[in-house]
mmJSON file of the N, C-alpha and C atoms, coordinates in Angstrom:
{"data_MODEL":{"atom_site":{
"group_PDB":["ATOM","ATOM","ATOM","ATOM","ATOM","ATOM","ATOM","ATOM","ATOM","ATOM","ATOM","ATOM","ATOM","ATOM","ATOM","ATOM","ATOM","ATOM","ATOM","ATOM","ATOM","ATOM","ATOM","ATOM","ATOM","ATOM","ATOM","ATOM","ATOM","ATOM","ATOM","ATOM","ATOM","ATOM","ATOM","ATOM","ATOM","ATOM","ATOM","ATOM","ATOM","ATOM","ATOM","ATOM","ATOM","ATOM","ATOM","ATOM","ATOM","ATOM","ATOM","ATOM","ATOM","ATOM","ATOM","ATOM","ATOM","ATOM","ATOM","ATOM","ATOM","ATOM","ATOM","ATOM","ATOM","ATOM","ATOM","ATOM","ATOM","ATOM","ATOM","ATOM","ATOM","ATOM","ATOM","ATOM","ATOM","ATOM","ATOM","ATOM","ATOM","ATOM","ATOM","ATOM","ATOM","ATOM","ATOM","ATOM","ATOM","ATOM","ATOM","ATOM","ATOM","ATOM","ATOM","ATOM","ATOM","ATOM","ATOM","ATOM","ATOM","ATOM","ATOM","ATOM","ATOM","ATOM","ATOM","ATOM","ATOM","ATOM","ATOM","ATOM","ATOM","ATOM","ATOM","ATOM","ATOM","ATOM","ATOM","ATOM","ATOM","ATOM","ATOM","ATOM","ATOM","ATOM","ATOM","ATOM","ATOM","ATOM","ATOM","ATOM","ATOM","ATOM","ATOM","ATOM","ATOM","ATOM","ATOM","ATOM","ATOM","ATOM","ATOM","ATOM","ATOM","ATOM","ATOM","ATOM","ATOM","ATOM","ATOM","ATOM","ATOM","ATOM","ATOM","ATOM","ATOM","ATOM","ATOM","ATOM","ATOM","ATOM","ATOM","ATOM","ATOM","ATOM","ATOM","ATOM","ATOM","ATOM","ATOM","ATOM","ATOM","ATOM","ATOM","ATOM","ATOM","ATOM","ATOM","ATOM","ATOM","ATOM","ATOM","ATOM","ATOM","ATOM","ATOM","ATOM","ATOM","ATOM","ATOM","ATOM","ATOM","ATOM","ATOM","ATOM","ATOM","ATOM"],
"id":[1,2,3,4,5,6,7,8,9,10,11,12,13,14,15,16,17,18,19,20,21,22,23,24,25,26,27,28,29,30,31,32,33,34,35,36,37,38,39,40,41,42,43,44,45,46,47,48,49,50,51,52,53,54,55,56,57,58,59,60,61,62,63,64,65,66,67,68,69,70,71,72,73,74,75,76,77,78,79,80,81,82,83,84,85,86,87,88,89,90,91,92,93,94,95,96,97,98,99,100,101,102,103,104,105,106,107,108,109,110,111,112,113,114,115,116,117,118,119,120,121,122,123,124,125,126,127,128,129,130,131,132,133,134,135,136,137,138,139,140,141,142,143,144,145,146,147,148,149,150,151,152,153,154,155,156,157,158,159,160,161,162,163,164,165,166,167,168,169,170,171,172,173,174,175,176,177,178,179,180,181,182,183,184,185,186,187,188,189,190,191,192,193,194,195,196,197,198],
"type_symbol":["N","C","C","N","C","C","N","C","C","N","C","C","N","C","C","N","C","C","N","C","C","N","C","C","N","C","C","N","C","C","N","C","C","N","C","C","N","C","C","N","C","C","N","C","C","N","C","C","N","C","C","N","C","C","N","C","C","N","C","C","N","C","C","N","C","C","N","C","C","N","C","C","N","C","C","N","C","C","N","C","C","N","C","C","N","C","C","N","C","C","N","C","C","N","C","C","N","C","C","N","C","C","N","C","C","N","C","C","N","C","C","N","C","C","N","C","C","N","C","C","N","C","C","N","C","C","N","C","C","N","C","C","N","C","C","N","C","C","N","C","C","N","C","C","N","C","C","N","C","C","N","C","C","N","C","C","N","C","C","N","C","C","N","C","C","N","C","C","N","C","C","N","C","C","N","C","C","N","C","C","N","C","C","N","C","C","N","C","C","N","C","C","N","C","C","N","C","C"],
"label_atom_id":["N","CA","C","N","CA","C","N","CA","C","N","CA","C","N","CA","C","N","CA","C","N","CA","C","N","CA","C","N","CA","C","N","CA","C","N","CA","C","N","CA","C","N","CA","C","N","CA","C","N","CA","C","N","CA","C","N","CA","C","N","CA","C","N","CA","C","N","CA","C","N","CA","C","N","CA","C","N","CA","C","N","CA","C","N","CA","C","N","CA","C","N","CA","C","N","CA","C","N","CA","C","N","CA","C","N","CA","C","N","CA","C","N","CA","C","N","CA","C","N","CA","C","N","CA","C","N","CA","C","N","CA","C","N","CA","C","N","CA","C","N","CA","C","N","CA","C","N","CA","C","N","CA","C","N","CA","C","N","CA","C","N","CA","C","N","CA","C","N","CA","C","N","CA","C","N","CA","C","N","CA","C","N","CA","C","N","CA","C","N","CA","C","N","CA","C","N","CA","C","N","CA","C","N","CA","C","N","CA","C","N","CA","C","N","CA","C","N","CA","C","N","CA","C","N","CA","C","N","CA","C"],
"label_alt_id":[null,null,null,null,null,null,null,null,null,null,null,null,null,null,null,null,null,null,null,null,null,null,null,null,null,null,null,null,null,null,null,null,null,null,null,null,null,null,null,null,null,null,null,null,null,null,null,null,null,null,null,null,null,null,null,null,null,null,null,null,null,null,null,null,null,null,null,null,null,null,null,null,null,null,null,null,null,null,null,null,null,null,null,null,null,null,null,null,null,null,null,null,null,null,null,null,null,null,null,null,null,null,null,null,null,null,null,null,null,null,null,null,null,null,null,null,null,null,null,null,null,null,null,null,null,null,null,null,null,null,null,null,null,null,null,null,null,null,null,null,null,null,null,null,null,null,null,null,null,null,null,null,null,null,null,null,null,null,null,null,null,null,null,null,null,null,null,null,null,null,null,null,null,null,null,null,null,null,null,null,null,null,null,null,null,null,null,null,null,null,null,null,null,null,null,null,null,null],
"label_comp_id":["UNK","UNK","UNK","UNK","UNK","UNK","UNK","UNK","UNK","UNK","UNK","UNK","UNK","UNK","UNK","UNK","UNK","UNK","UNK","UNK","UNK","UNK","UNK","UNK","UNK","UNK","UNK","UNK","UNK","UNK","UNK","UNK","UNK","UNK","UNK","UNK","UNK","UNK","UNK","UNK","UNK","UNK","UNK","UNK","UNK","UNK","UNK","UNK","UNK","UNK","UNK","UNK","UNK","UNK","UNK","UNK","UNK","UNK","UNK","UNK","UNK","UNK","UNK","UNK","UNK","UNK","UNK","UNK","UNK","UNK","UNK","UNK","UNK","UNK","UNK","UNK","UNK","UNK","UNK","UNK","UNK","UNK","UNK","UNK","UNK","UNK","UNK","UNK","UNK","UNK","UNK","UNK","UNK","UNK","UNK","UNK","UNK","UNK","UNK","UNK","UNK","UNK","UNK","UNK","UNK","UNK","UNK","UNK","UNK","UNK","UNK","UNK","UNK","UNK","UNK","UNK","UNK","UNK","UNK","UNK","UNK","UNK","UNK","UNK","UNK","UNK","UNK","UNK","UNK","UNK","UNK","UNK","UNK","UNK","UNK","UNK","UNK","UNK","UNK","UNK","UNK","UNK","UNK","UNK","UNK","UNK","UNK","UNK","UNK","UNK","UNK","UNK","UNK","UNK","UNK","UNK","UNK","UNK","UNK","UNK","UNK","UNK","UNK","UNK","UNK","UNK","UNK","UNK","UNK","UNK","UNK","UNK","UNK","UNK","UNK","UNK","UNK","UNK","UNK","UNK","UNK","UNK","UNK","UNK","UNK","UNK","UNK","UNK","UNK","UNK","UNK","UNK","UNK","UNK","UNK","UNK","UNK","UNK"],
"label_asym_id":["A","A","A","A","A","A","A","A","A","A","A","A","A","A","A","A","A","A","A","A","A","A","A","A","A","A","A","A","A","A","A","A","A","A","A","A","A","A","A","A","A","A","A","A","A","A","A","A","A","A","A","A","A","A","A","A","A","A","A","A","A","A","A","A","A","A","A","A","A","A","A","A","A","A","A","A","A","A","A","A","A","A","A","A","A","A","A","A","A","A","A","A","A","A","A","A","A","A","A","A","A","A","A","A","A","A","A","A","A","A","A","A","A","A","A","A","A","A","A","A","A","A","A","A","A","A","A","A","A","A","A","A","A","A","A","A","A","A","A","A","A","A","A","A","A","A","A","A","A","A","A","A","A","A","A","A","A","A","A","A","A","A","A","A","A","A","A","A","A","A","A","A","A","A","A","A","A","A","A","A","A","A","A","A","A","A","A","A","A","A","A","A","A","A","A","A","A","A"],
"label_entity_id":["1","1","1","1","1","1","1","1","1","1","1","1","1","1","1","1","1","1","1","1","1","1","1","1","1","1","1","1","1","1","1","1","1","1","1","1","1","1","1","1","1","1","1","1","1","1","1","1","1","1","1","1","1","1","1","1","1","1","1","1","1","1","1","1","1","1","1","1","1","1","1","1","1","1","1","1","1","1","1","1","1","1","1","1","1","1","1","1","1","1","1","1","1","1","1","1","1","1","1","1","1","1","1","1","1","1","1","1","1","1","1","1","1","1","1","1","1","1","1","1","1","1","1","1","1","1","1","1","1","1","1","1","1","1","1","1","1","1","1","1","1","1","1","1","1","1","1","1","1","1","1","1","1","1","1","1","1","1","1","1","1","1","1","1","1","1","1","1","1","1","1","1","1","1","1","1","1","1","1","1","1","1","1","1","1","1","1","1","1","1","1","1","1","1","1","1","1","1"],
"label_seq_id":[1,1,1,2,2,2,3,3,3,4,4,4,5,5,5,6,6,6,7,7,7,8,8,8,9,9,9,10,10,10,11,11,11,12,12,12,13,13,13,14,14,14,15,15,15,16,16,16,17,17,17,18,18,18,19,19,19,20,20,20,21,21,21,22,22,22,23,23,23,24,24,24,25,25,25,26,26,26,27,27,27,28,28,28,29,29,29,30,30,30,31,31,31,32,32,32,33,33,33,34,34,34,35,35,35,36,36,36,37,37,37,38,38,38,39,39,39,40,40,40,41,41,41,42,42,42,43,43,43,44,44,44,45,45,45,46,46,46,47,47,47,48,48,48,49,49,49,50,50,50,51,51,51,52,52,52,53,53,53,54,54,54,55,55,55,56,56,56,57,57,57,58,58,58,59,59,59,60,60,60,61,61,61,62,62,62,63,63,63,64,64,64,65,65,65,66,66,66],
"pdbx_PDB_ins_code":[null,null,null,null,null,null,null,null,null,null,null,null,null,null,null,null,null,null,null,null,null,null,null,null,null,null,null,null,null,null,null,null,null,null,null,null,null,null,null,null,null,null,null,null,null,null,null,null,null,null,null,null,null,null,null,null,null,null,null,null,null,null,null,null,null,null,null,null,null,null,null,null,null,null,null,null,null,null,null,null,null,null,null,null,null,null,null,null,null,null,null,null,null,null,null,null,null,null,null,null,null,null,null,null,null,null,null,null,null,null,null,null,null,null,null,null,null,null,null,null,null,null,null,null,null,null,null,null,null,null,null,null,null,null,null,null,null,null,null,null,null,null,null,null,null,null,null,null,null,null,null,null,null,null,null,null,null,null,null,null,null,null,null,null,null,null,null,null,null,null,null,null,null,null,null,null,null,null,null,null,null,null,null,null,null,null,null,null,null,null,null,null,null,null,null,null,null,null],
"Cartn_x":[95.172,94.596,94.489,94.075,94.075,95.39,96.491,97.9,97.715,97.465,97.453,97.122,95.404,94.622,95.436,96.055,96.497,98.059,98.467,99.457,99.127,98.384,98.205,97.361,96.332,96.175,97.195,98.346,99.43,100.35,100.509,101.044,100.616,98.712,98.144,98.194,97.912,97.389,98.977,100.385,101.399,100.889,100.823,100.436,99.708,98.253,97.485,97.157,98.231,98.429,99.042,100.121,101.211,100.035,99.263,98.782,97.653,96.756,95.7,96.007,97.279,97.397,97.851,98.264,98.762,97.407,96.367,95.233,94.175,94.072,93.117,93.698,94.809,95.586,95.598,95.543,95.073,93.503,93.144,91.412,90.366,90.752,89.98,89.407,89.032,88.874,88.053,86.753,85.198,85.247,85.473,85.783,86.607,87.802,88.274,87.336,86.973,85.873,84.296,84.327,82.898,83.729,84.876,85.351,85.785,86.016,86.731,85.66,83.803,83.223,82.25,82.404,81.752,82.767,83.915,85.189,84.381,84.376,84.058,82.69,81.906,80.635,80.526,81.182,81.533,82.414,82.954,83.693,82.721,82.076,81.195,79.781,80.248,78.923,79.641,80.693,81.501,81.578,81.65,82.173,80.615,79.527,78.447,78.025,78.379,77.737,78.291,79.453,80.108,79.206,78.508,77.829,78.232,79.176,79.709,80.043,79.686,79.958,78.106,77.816,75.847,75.619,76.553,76.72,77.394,77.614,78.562,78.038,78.354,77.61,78.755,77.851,78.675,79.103,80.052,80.934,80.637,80.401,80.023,81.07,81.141,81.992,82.986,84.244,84.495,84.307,84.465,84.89,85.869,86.587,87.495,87.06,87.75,87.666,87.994,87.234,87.287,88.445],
"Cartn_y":[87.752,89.05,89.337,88.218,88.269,89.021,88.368,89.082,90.52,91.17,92.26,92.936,92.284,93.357,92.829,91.786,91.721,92.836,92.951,94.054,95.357,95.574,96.888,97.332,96.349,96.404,96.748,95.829,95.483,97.214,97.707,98.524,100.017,99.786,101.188,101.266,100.502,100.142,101.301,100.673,101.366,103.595,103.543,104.737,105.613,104.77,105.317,105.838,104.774,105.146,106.458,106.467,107.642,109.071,109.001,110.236,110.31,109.348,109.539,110.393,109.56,110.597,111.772,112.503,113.941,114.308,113.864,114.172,114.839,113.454,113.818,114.525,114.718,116.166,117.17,117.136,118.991,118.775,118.216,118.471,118.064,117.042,116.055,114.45,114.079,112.443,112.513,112.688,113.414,113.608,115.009,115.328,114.801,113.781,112.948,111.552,111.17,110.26,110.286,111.754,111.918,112.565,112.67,113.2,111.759,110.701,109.707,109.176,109.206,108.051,108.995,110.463,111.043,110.716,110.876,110.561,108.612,107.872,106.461,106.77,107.185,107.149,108.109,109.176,109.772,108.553,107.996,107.207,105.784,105.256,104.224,105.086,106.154,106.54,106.922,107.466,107.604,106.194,105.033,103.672,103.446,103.561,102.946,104.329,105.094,106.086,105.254,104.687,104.003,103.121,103.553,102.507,100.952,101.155,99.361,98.398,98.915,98.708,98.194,98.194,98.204,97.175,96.519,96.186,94.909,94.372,93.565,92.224,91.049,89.96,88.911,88.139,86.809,85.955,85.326,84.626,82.764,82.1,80.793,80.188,79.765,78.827,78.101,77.771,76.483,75.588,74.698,73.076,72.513,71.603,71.083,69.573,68.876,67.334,66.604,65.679,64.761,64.033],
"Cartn_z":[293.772,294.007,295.497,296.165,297.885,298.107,297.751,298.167,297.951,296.932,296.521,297.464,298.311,299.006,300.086,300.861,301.857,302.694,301.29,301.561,301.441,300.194,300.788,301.86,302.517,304.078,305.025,304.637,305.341,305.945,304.468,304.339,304.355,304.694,304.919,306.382,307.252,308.64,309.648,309.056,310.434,309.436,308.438,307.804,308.291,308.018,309.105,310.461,311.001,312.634,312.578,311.793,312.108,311.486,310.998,310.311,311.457,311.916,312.42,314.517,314.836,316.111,316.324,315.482,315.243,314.632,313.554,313.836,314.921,315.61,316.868,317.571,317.471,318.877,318.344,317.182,316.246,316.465,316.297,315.788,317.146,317.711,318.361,317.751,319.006,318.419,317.976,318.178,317.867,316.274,315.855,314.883,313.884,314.33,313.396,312.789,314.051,313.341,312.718,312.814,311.64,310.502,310.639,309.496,308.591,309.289,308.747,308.139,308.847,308.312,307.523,307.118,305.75,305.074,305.23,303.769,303.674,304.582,304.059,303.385,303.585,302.884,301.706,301.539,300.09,299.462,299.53,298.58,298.292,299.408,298.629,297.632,298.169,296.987,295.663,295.744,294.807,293.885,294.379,294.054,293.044,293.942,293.676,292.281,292.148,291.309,289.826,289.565,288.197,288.024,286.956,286.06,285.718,285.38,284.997,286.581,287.54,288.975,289.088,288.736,288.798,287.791,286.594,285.544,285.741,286.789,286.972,287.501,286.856,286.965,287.919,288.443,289.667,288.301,288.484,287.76,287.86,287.473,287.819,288.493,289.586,290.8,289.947,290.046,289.324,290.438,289.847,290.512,290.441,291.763,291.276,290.767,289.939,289.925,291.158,291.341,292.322,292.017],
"occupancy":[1.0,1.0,1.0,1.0,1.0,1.0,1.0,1.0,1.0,1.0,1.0,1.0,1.0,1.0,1.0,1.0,1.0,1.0,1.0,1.0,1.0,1.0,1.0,1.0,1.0,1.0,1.0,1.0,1.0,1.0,1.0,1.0,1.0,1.0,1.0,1.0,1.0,1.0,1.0,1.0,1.0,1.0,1.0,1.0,1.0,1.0,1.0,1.0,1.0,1.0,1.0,1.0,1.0,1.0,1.0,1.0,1.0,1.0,1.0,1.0,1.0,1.0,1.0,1.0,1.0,1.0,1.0,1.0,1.0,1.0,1.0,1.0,1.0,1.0,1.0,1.0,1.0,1.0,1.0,1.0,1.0,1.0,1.0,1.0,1.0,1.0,1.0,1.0,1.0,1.0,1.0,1.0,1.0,1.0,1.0,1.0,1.0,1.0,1.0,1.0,1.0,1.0,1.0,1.0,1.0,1.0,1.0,1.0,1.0,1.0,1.0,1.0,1.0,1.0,1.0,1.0,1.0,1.0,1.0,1.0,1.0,1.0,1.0,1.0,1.0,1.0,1.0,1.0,1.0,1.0,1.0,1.0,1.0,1.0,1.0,1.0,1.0,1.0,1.0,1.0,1.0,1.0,1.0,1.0,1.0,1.0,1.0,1.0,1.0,1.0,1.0,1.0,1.0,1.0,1.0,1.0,1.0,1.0,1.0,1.0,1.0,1.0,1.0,1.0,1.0,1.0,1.0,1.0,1.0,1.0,1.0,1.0,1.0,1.0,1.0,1.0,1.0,1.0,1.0,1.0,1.0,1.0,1.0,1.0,1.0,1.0,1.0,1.0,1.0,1.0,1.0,1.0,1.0,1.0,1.0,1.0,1.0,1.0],
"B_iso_or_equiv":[0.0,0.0,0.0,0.0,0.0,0.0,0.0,0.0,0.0,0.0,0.0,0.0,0.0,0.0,0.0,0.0,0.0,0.0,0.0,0.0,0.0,0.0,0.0,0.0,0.0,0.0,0.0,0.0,0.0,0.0,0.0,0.0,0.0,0.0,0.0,0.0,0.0,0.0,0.0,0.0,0.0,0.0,0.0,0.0,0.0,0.0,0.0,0.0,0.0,0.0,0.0,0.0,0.0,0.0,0.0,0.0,0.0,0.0,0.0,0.0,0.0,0.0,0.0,0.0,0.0,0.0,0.0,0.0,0.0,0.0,0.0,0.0,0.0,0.0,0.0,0.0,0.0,0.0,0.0,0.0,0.0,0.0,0.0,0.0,0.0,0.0,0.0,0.0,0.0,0.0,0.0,0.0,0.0,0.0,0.0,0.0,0.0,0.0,0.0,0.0,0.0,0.0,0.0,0.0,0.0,0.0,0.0,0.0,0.0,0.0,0.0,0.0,0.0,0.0,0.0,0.0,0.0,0.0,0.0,0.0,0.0,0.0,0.0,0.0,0.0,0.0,0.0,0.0,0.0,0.0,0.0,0.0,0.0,0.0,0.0,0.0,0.0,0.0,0.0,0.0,0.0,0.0,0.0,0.0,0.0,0.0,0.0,0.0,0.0,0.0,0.0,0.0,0.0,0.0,0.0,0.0,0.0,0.0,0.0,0.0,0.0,0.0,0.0,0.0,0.0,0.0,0.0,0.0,0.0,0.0,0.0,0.0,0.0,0.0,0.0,0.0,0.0,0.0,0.0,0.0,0.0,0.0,0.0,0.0,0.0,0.0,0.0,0.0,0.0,0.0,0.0,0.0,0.0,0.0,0.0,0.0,0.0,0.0],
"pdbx_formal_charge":[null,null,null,null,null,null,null,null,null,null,null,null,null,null,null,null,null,null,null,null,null,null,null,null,null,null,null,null,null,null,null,null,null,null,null,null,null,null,null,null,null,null,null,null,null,null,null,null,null,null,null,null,null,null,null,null,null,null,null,null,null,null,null,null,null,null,null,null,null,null,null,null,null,null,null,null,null,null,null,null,null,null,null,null,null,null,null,null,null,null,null,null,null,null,null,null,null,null,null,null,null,null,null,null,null,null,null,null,null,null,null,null,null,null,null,null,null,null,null,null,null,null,null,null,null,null,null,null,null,null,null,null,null,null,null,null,null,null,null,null,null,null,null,null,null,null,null,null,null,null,null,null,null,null,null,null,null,null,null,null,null,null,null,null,null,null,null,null,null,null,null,null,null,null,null,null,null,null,null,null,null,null,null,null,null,null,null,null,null,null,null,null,null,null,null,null,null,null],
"auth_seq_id":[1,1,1,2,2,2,3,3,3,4,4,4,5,5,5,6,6,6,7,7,7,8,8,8,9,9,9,10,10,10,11,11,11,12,12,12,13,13,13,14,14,14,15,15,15,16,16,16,17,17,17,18,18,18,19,19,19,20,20,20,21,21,21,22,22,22,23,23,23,24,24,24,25,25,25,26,26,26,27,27,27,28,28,28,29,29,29,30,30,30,31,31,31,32,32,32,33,33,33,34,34,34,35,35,35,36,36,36,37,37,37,38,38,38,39,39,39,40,40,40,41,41,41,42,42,42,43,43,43,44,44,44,45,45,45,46,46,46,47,47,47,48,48,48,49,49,49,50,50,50,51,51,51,52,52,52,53,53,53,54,54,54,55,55,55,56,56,56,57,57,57,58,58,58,59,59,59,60,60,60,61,61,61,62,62,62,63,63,63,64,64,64,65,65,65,66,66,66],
"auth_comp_id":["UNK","UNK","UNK","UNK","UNK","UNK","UNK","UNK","UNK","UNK","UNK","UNK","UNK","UNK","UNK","UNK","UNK","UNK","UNK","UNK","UNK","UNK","UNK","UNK","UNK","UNK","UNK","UNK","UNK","UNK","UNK","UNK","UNK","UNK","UNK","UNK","UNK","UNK","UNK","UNK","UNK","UNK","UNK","UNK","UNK","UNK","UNK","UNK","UNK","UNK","UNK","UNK","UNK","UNK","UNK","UNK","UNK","UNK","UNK","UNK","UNK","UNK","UNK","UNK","UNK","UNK","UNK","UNK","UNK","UNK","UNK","UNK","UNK","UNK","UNK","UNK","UNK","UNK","UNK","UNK","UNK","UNK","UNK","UNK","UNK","UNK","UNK","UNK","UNK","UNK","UNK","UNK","UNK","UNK","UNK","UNK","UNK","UNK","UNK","UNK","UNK","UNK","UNK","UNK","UNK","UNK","UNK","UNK","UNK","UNK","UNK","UNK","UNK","UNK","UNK","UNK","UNK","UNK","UNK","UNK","UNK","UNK","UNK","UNK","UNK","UNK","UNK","UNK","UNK","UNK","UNK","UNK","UNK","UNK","UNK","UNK","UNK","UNK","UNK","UNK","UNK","UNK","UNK","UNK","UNK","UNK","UNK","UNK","UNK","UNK","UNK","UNK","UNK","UNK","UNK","UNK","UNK","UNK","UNK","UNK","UNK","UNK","UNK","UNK","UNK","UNK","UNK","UNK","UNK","UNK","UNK","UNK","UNK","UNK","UNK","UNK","UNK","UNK","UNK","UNK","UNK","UNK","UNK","UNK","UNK","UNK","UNK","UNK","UNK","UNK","UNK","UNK","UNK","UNK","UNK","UNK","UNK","UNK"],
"auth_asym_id":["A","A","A","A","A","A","A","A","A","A","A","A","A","A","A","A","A","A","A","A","A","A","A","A","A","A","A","A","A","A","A","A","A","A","A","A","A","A","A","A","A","A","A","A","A","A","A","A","A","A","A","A","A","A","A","A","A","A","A","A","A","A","A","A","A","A","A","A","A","A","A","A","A","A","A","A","A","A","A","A","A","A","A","A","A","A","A","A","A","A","A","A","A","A","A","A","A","A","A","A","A","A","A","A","A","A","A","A","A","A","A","A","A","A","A","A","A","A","A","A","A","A","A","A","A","A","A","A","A","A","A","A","A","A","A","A","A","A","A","A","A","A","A","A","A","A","A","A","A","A","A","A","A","A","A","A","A","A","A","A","A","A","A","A","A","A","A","A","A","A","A","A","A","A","A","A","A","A","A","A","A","A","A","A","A","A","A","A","A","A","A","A","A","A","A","A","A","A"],
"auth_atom_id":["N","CA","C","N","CA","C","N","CA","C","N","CA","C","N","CA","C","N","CA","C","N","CA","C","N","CA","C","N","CA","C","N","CA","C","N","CA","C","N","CA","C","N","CA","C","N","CA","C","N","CA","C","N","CA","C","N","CA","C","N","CA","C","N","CA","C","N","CA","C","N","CA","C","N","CA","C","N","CA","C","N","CA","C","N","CA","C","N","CA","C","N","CA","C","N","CA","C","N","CA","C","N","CA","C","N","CA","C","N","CA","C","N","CA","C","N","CA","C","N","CA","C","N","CA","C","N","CA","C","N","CA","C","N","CA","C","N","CA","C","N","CA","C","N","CA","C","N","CA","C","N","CA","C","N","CA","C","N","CA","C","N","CA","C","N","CA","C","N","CA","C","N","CA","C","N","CA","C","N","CA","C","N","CA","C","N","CA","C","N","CA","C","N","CA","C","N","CA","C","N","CA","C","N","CA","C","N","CA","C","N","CA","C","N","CA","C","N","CA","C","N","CA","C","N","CA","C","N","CA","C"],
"pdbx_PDB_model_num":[1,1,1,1,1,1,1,1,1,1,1,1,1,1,1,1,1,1,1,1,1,1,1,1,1,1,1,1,1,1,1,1,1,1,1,1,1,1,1,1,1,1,1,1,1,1,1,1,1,1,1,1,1,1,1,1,1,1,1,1,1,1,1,1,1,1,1,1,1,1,1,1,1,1,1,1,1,1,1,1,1,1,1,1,1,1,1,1,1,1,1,1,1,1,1,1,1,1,1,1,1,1,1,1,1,1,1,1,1,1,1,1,1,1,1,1,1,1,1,1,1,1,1,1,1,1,1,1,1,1,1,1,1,1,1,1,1,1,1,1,1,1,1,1,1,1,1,1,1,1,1,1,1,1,1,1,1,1,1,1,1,1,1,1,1,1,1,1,1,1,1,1,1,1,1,1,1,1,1,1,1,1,1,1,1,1,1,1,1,1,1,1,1,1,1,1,1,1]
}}}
């Protein structure tokens, strides 16, 4: 599952760049980053509003054998 999140890290990060500096030269830097961190905080509230997300229990560790 790590892989999973490691690429699509991988593969949002050159994305982002290309969308975010034609951004700040239309809008400003200012304004891009309160725009960026209400979009981050609408979405963890978004995340946290799903019930079965509130519902969700820690899993017991395995072990390996010695």
């Amino acid at each position: 599952m790590s892989a999973y999140d490691w690429f699509g890290s991988l593969l949002a990060y050159p994305i982002g760049l290309a969308i975010a500096a034609p951004l700040a030269g239309a809008i400003g830097i200012r304004e891009l980053l309160v725009f960026s961190a209400v979009l981050e905080i609408v979405t963890i509230v978004a995340i946290l509003a799903v019930r079965s997300v509130w519902n969700l229990e820690a899993s017991p560790t395995e072990t390996t054998p010695s």
